[in-house]
GUTORDO-884415 format. One line per field, with one value per residue (C-alpha): x, y, z; residue number from 1. Coordinates in steps of 0.2 Angstrom, whole numbers. Example, Ala and Ser with C-alpha at 12.3 -4.5 7.8 and 13.67 -1.06 7.14 Angstrom:
# residues 2
u [62	68]
v [-22	-5]
w [39	36]
seq [1	2]
***
This chain:
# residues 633
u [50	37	27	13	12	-6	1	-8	-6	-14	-13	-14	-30	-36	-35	-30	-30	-26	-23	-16	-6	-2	11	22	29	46	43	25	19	3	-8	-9	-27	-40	-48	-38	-32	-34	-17	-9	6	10	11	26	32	30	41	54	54	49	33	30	18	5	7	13	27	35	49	55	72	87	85	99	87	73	70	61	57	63	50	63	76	88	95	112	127	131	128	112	117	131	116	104	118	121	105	114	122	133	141	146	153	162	167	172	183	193	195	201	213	228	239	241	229	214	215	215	200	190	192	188	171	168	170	158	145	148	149	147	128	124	127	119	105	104	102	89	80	85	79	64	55	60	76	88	107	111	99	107	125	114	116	101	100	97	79	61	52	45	59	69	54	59	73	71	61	75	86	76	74	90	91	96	82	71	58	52	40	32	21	12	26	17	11	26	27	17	8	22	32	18	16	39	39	21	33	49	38	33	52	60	59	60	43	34	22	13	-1	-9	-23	-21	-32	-25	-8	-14	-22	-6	9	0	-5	-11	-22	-20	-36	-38	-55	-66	-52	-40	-30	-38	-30	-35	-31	-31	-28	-38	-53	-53	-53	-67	-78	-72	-78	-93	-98	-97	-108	-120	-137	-135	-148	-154	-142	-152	-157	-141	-134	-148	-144	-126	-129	-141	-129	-115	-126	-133	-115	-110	-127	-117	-101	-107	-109	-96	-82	-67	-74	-79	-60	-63	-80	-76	-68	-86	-94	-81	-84	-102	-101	-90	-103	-116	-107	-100	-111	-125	-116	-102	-114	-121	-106	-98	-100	-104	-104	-110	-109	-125	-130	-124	-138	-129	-123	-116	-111	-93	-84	-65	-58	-37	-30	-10	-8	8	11	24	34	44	56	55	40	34	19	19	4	-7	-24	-40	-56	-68	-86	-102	-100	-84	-73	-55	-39	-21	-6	12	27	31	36	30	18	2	-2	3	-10	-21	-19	-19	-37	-42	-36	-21	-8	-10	-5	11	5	-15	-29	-40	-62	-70	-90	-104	-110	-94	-90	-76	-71	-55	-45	-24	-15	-7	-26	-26	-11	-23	-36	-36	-29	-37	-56	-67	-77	-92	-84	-74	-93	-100	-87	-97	-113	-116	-134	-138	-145	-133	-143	-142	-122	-123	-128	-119	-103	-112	-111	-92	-91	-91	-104	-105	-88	-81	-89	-84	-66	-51	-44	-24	-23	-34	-27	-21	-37	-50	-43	-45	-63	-66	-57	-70	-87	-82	-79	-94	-106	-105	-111	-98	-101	-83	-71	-56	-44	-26	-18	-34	-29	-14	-20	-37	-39	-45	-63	-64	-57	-68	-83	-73	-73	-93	-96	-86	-96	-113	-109	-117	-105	-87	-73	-53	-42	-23	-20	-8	-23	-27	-42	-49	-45	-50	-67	-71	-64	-65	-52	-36	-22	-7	8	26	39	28	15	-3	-10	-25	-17	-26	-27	-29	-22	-14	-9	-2	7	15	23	29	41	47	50	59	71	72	81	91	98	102	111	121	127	131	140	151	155	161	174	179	184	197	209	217	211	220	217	198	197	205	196	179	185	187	170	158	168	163	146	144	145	135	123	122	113	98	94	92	80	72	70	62	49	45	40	27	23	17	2	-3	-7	-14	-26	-31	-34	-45	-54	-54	-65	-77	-81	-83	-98	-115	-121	-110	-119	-137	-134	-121	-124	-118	-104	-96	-96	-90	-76	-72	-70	-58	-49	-46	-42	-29	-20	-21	-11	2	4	8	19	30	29	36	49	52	54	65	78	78	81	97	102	103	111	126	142]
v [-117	-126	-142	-150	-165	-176	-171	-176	-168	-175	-166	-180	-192	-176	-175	-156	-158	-172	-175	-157	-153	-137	-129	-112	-102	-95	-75	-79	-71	-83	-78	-95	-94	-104	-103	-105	-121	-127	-132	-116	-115	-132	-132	-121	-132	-148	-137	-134	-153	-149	-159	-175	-176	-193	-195	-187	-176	-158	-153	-138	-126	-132	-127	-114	-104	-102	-89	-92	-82	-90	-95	-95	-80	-83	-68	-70	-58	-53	-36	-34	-28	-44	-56	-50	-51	-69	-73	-70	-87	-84	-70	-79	-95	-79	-73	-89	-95	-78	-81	-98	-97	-103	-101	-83	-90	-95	-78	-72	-82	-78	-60	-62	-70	-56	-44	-56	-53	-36	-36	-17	-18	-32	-24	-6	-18	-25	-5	-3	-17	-13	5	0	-11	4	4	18	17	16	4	-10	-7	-13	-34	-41	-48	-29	-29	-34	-48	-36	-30	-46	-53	-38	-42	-62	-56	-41	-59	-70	-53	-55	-72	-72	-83	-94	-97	-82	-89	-76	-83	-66	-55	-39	-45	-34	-21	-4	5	12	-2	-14	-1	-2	-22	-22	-8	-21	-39	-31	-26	-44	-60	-74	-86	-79	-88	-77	-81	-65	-62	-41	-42	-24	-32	-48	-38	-26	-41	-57	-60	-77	-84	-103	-108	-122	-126	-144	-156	-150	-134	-123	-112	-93	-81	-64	-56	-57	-47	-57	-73	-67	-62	-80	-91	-81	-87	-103	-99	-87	-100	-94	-82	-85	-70	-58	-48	-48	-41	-27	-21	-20	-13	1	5	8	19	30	33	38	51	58	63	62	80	88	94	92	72	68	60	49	47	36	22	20	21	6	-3	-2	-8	-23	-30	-29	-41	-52	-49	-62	-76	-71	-66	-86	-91	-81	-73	-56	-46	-30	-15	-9	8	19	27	43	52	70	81	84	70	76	93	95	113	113	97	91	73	64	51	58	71	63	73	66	77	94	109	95	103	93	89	72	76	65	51	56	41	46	36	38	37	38	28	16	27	44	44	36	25	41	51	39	34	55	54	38	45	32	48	66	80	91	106	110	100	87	92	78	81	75	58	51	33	27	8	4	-9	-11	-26	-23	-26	-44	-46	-40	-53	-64	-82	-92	-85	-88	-78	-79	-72	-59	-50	-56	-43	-29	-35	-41	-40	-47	-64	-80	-82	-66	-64	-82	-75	-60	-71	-82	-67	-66	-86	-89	-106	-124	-125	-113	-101	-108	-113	-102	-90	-96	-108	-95	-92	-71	-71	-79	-67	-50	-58	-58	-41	-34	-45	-34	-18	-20	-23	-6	0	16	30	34	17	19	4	3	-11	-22	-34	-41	-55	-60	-67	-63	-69	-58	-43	-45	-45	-32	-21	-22	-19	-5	1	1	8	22	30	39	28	32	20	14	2	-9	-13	-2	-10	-10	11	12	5	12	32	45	57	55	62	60	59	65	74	79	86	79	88	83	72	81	63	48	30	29	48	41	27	38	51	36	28	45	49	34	37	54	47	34	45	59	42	39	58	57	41	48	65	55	45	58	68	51	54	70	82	77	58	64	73	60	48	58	60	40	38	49	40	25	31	39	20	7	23	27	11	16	30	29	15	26	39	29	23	41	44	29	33	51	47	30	40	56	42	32	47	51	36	38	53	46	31	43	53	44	52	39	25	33	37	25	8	-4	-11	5	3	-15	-9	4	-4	-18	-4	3	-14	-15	2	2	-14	-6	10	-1	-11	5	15	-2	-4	15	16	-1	8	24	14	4	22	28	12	14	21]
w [-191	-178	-183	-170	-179	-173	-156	-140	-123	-105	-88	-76	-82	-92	-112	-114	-133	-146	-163	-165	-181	-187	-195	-189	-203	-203	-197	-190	-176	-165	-151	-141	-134	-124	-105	-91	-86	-107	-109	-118	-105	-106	-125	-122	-109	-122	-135	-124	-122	-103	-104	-111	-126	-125	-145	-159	-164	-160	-172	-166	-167	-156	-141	-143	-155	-146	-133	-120	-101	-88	-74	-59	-61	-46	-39	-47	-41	-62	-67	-77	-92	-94	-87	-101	-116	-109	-117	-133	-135	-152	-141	-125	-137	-146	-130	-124	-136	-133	-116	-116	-133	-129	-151	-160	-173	-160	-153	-171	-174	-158	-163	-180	-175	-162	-175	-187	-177	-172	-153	-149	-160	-149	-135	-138	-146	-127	-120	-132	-126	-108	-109	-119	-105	-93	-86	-83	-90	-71	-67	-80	-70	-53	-47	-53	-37	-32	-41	-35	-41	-57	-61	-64	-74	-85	-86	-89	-105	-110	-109	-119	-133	-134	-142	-159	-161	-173	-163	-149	-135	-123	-110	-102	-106	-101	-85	-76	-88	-86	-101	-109	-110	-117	-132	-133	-134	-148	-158	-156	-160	-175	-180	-175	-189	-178	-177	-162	-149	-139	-123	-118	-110	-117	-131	-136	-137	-145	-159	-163	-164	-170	-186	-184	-169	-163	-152	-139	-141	-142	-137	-152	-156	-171	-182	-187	-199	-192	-177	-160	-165	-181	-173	-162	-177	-185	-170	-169	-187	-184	-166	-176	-172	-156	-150	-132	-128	-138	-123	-112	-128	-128	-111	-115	-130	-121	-110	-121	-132	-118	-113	-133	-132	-118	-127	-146	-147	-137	-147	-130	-131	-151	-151	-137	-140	-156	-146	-140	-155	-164	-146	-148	-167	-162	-149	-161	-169	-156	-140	-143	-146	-131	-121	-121	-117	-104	-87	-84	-68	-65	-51	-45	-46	-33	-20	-22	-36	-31	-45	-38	-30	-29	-31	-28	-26	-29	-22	-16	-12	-8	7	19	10	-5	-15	-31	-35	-36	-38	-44	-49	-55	-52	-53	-58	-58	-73	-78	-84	-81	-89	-81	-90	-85	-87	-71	-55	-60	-47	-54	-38	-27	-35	-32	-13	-11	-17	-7	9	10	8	14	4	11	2	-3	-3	-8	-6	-5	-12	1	-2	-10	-10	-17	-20	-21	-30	-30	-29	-12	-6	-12	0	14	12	27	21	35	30	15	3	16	30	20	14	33	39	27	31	48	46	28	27	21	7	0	1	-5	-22	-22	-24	-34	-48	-43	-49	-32	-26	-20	-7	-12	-3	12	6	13	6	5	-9	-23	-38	-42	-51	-40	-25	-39	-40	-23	-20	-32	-26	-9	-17	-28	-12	-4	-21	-21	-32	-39	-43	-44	-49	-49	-63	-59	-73	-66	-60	-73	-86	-104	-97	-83	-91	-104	-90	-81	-97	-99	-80	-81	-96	-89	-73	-67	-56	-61	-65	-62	-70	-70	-81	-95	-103	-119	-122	-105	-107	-123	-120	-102	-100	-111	-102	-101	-86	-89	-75	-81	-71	-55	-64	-69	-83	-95	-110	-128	-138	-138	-132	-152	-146	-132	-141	-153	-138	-129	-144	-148	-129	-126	-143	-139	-121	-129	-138	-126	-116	-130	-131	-114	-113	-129	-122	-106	-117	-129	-112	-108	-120	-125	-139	-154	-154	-149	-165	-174	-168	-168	-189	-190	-181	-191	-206	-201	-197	-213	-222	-209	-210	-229	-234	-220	-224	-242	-237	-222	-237	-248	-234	-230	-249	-249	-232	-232	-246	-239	-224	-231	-238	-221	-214	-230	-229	-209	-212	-225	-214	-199	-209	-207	-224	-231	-225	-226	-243	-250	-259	-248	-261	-261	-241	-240	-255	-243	-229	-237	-243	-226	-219	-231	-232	-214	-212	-228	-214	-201	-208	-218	-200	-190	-205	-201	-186	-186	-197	-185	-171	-182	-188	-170	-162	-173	-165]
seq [1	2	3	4	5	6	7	8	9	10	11	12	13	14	15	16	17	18	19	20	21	22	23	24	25	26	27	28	29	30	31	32	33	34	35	36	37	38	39	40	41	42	43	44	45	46	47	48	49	50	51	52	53	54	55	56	57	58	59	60	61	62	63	64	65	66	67	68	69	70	71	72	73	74	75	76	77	78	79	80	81	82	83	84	85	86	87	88	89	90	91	92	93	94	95	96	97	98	99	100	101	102	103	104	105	106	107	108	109	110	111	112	113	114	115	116	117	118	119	120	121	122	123	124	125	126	127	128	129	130	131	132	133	134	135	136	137	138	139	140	141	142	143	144	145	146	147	148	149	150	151	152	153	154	155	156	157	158	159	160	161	162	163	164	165	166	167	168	169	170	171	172	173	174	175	176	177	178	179	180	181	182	183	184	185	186	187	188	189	190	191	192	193	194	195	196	197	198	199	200	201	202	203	204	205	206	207	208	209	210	211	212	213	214	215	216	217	218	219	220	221	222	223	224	225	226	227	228	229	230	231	232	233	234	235	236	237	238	239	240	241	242	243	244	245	246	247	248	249	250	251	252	253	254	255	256	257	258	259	260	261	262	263	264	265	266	267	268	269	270	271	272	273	274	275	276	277	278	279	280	281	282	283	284	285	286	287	288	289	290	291	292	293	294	295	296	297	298	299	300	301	302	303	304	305	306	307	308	309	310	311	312	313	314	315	316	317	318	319	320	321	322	323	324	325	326	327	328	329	330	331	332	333	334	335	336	337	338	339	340	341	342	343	344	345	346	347	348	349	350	351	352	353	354	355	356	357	358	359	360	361	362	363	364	365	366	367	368	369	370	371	372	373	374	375	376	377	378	379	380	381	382	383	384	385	386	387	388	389	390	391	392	393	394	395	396	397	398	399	400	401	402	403	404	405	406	407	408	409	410	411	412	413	414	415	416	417	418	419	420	421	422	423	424	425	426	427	428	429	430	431	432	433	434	435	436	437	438	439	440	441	442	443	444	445	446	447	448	449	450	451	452	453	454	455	456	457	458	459	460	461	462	463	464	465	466	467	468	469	470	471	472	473	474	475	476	477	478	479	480	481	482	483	484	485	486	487	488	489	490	491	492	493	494	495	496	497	498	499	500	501	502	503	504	505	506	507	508	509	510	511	512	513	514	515	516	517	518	519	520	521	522	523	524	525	526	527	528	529	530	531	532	533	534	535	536	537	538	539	540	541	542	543	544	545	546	547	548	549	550	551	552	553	554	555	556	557	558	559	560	561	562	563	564	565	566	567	568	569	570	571	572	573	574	575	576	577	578	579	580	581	582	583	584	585	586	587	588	589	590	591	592	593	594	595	596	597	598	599	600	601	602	603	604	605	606	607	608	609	610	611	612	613	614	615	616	617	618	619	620	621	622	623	624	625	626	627	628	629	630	631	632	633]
***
């Protein structure tokens, strides 16, 4: 349990928050929200016992129950896998004790306690989480000091998941991680009973693994029910007076519906279309208020807009002798708003830099429409932003001709005025350079964007102002992202890259969700066959079949208990979720609200809410015991 008992917190001469008390339940799960720069990260630092509070009291788990990423992973000699179990404390004083007993009886009792906590689950419970956040049974045998920066901040959270922990706190986890491992760790979050502390700034994620929202707001921290998109809905009501955003809600609002007109009533789109729809439904509820409060950007409308803007013909690409795409055939048409999915390294930023010219094609080819413009957007371009110049010569370069005044504004909408328009470069924040990157794309007003994880750096303000720009531009859109909502509320195609092919995904980012959690079981557990028919074949046939007899004994019992439960989960699963998607339908049919009374809507509605918060939990339950039934050996 976590208590912030009338805690105050200062940054130098400046009050982040005081008289904060709130409580954290045993099993809870928080979204740690607030502006940049509010005080969220230093609330973790101040539980940790890293940051000195000004008053008050944190009473908090010893710190060998709490699991926490480390900021500084030192590039250690020790074999992943053995580095990410050493976040296991229980096991390493087990392991310990082994190693240093000295008497018969405390090797007796150091093997006694390793077979208490039941070393070989904890360590296929460390693969699980190791292949989970994408790595390969190979890879977790490689020197962590072998990995890149991303990869050892994977492996820094697979360390901290590995605490048997009280209290979980997660500062960004899913900043290194790619699409499919953001939907593994929501799936896992939801499964785990330690109290969890989570700053985000994926709203997606926020709203699939917290139940609970904790808001640094008017000097103090507040406490929500709910989570993001609830909290959202919550603040607004007590904002609702607010109504000088009326028209910049309009626009917004405009240009979300012409886009649903568009798609409404063609059978290949009426799937994605509907995450328009809900979008659209949510910012008429939130956009006036928001829209007061909070910047917005916007790119201009493209001079041209030719029908066809990309064709590829059986497409090959690739570096050197190492190809990774093969016979890849598509085509980008006028409007189009295109979503690409894949798991990390199966070629999504090599598809991309193909259709940007960075890469050329060893087989087929790429027809590029007359009149395409393409702005482009990946982080290695932040890298190329000259450090010694400002945000003024950076858009001089563009625009040699243009008036001061007029590039003045331009990155005045990008929240660039006053100095620091004529600051350098160097010392920007990973968001303030993403904001430049895209003030100079956005100038040459291209007709096709195409963005690669352009997230990373921002934060939950700037993706939200990203999100609408994207929405009411006029142009075609290509997107790579971790962001489900930013996909969900910005493309309505979907491409999906897997084994050196691109091909149309039939479904949606749920869809999506769903094939990565069976893909990634379905691996495990071909890993495991493998990594068992390599031992069976170390010892000669008869102990292998008598061992193999002992094992699916043993199997049998730890597995026996499960799956009675697993059984009994699918019986109260299968009509809970014949009636979702019942109810799914009614609320999708207009007649219902044209011609029902609104208390049969609103009952409705709270039914959903609640069935579909019964689903989710029996699915993650189920899922939780599949995962247990296939971890056992």
């Amino acid at each position: 349990m976590l208590r912030l008992l009338d805690v105050s917190l200062m940054r130098g001469v400046r009050t982040l928050y005081s008289h904060a008390t709130l409580l954290a339940n045993p099993g809870e799960r928080i979204g740690l929200v607030g502006e940049n720069g509010c005080g969220k990260s230093s609330l973790i630092g101040a539980i940790l016992g890293e940051v000195p509070i000004e008053a008050g009291d944190i009473q908090a788990p010893a710190m060998e129950n709490i699991g926490y990423v480390a900021q500084d992973i030192d590039a250690v000699d020790e074999v992943a896998i053995d580095w990410v179990l050493s976040g296991h404390a229980p096991l390493m004083a087990a392991r310990r004790a082994l190693k240093n007993a000295q008497t018969d009886m405390e090797i007796a009792t150091a093997h006694a306690q390793l077979a208490e906590l039941n070393e070989g689950a904890i360590e296929a419970q460390a693969k699980i989480i190791l292949h989970g956040l994408g790595f390969t049974e190979e890879a977790t045998a490689h020197r962590v000091k072998d990995f890149s920066g991303g990869w050892r901040n994977r492996l820094a959270l697979a360390r901290a998941l590995m605490c048997p922990a009280e209290l979980l706190l997660l500062d960004e986890p899913t900043n290194h991680l790619d699409l499919d491992s953001v939907i593994w760790l929501e799936a896992w979050l939801k499964r785990q009973q330690a109290t969890t502390i989570i700053i985000s700034h994926d709203r997606a994620f926020l709203d699939r693994t917290v139940s609970t929202i904790w808001s640094i707001e008017d000097g103090t921290i507040r406490r929500y029910s709910g989570n993001y998109s609830s909290f959202e809905l919550l603040r607004i009501e007590r904002l609702r007076q607010i109504e000088s955003a009326a028209k910049a809600y309009e626009r917004q609002s405009a240009h979300l519906q012409s886009f649903i007109d568009r798609f409404r009533y063609k059978a290949t789109k009426a799937r994605q279309a509907q995450s328009r729809i809900k979008m659209l439904e949510k910012l008429q509820a939130v956009e006036p208020v928001r829209a007061a409060r909070e910047w917005r950007f916007e790119f201009l409308k493209p001079e041209r807009l030719p029908e066809h803007l990309v064709d590829a013909e059986s497409v090959s690409l690739g570096y050197g002798e190492k190809r990774v795409l093969s016979d890849v055939s598509f085509s980008i048409r006028s409007g189009e708003r295109i979503g690409v999915l894949g798991v990390n390294g199966a070629g999504k930023s090599t598809l991309i830099k193909g259709i940007c010219k960075e890469l050329q094609p060893t087989n087929g080819e790429f027809r590029f429409g007359q009149g395409l413009a393409i702005g482009y957007f990946a982080q290695h371009q932040l890298e190329q932003l000259r450090e010694d110049e400002t945000p003024l010569q950076h858009l001089r370069r563009q625009a040699p001709d243009e008036r001061e005044q007029v590039l003045r504004d331009w990155l005045g909408r990008f929240k660039f005025s006053g100095d620091m328009v004529n600051a350098p470069v160097k010392p920007f924040s990973g968001g303030e350079k993403a904001r430049l990157a895209l003030a100079l794309l956005a100038w040459d007003k291209p007709n096709l964007l195409v963005l690669d994880e352009p997230t990373n750096h921002l934060d939950m303000q700037t993706r939200e102002a990203l999100t609408m720009a994207l929405s009411s531009f006029e142009g075609s859109v290509l997107l790579v992202s971790h962001d489900r909502h930013l996909l969900q509320a910005t493309t309505d195609r979907l491409l999906l890259v897997h084994d050196g092919k691109v091909n149309e995904f039939d479904g949606d980012l749920d869809d999506y969700a769903k094939l990565v959690l069976e893909n990634r079981k379905a691996s495990l557990t071909a890993e495991k066959a493998k990594s068992e028919t390599t031992s069976e074949n170390s010892v000669n046939k008869k102990e292998a079949r008598q061992l193999a007899a002992q094992e699916r004994q043993r199997i049998a019992n730890l597995k026996k208990p499960l799956q009675k439960e697993l059984a009994s989960i699918e019986k109260k699963l299968t009509p809970a979720s014949d009636e979702l998607k019942a109810l799914d339908a009614q609320l999708a049919d207009s007649e219902f609200y044209n011609n029902g009374n609104p208390d049969e809507v609103a009952t409705t509605l709270k039914r959903r809410g609640e069935l579909a918060a019964v689903v989710e939990e029996l699915e993650s339950r189920w899922l939780e015991l599949s995962e247990a039934i296939e971890a056992i050996r």
